[in-house]
C-alpha positions, 0 to 999 in steps of 0.5 A: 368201839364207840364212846356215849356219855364217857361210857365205852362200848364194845362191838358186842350185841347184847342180842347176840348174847345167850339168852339160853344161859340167863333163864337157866341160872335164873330158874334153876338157881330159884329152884335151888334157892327155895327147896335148901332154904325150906329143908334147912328151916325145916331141920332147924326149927326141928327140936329133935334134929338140931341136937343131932350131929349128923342132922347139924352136917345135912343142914350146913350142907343145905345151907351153903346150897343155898348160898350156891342158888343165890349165886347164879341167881344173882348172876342171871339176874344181872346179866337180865338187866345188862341185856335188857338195858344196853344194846351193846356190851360197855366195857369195864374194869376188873374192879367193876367186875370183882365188885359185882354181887354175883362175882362176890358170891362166885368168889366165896362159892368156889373157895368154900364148895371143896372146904366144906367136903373136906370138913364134912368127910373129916366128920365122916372119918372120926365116926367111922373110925371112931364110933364111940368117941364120935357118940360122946362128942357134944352137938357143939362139935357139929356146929363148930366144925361145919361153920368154921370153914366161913372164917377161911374167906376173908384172908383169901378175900383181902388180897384178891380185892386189892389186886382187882382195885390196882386195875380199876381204871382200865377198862378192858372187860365187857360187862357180863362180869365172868369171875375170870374177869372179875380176879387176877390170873394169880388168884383165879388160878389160886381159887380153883386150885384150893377147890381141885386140892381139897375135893380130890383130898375127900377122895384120899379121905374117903378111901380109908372109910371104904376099907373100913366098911367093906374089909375084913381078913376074910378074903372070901366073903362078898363085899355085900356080907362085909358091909352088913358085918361093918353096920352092924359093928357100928350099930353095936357101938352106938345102940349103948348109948340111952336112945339112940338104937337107929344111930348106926343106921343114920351114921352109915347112911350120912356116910353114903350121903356125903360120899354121893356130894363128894362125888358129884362134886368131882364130876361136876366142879373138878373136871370143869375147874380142871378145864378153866385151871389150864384155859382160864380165858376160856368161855365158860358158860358151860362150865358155870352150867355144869356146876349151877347143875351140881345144885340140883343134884345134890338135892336129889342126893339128899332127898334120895338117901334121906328118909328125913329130909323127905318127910321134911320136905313132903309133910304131908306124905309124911303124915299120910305114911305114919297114918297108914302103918298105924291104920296097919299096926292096930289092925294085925294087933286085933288080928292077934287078939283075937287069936290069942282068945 
């Protein structure tokens, strides 16, 4: 330990810090950063998407993905310049930590991340199990539902920084920041906690949905006849409303999409919360890894079970495809013609 300038520091190398964890949230949270914020402007500016419901929950979805991709942006970025700057680590307080932009980000991310599900799998609920109701619900609803998650930050923010503030003169933390650095032990373990509790909840809510969807009092039927037998119940509701004949297939398949997040979720951000929620103090640079991959995947996610967002995010292709099946349409048009004379 060594004191130059009244700044402390410790015996760590900075060159001895994983570089392989900087490039890696640098690169792939960009990456998650640029490909949600052009989806979610693209969806936005639509005229036609952003009055429909299920399109309102993709958006809010791809939007906190992008708050997610500043996150470890930020944080790469940071831990760049402390490694770039100094030769070894300085020593700071929890205050310090808490107050970095990237620990701000952690922060909200983490209380948010199993919220967020929760909101979107209560939607799912209500148009599963309430088709009509759900269809004569206003797009208000949508946007009220999906954005008042965000007012649950600050009451949990408030008394985490005051906490963080008691500490600011002891400096006993090297300045990579992690966010178990960055917070008491009370509210580290608070946070991942309300992330566990609600992410394993969209697993309790999801159970009735898949009931719903998949059976009926006959006990002989396959599993695949009964999911045809559910969509076209739920398309049958929704067709009566003027204009909306491919509302039931889009609501199954935003049912599918979530059900996918809620998923990767589980796999990606509870079972390492689940790790640090028992070892707090644990390096967890893998972990944070595991759940900067969860941006990635998402994407896949969405790109994958949403023809939209694909024509959204590949215009071109899109343009290409509708060329083609019109090219098409007017050819087996002439082809009947000609056999009608």
């Amino acid at each position: 330990m060594s004191d130059i300038n009244g700044i402390i520091f410790s015996e760590k190398y900075t060159k001895d810090y994983d570089k392989t964890f900087i490039i890696l949230y640098i690169v792939e949270g960009l990456f998650i950063i640029l490909a949600n914020l052009f989806l979610t402007i693209r969806l936005f500016t639509n005229r036609q998407l952003r009055t429909q419901k299920e399109f309102i929950v993709i958006g809010a979805c791809l939007f906190f993905d992008v708050i997610f991709g500043i996150t470890y942006f930020s944080a790469g970025v940071y831990r760049a310049i402390v490694v770039f700057v100094y030769e070894k680590f300085p020593f700071v307080s929890m205050w310090d930590c808490f107050m970095t932009i990237h620990n701000q980000f952690f922060i909200f991310i983490t209380i948010m991340a199993g919220i967020v599900l929760v909101f979107t799998a209560i939607d799912r609920f209500i148009c599963v199990f309430f088709p009509i109701r759900y269809i004569k619900l206003h797009v208000e609803y949508a946007y009220m539902l999906m954005f008042l998650p965000y007012l649950i930050i600050l009451p949990l923010w408030i008394p985490a920084a005051i906490g963080a503030y008691e500490n600011y003169s002891v400096k006993n933390f090297t300045m990579n920041c992690l966010m178990n650095q960055a917070l008491t032990i009370d509210y580290y373990v608070l946070y991942r906690t309300i992330r566990i509790v609600s992410t394993i909840g969209c697993i309790f809510l999801y159970l009735p949905i898949f009931v719903k969807m998949c059976v009926v009092s006959f006990s002989n039927l396959s599993c695949f006849i009964l999911i045809v037998q559910r969509t076209q119940s739920i398309y049958n509701h929704t067709k009566i409303a003027p204009g909306s004949t491919k509302n039931g297939k889009r609501l199954l398949s935003m049912t599918k999409t979530v059900a996918l997040i809620t998923g990767s979720t589980v796999c990606l951000f509870t079972v390492p919360d689940l790790i640090t929620y028992f070892s707090p103090f644990i390096n967890s640079n893998v972990m944070y890894l595991m759940n900067l991959n969860k941006g990635v995947v998402n994407l896949i996610i969405f790109l994958t079970t949403q023809k939209c967002l694909r024509d959204l995010m590949f215009p071109r292709s899109a343009r290409k495809t509708s060329a083609m099946f019109a090219s098409r349409t007017t050819r087996t048009n002439h082809t009947i013609i000609v056999h009608q004379i």
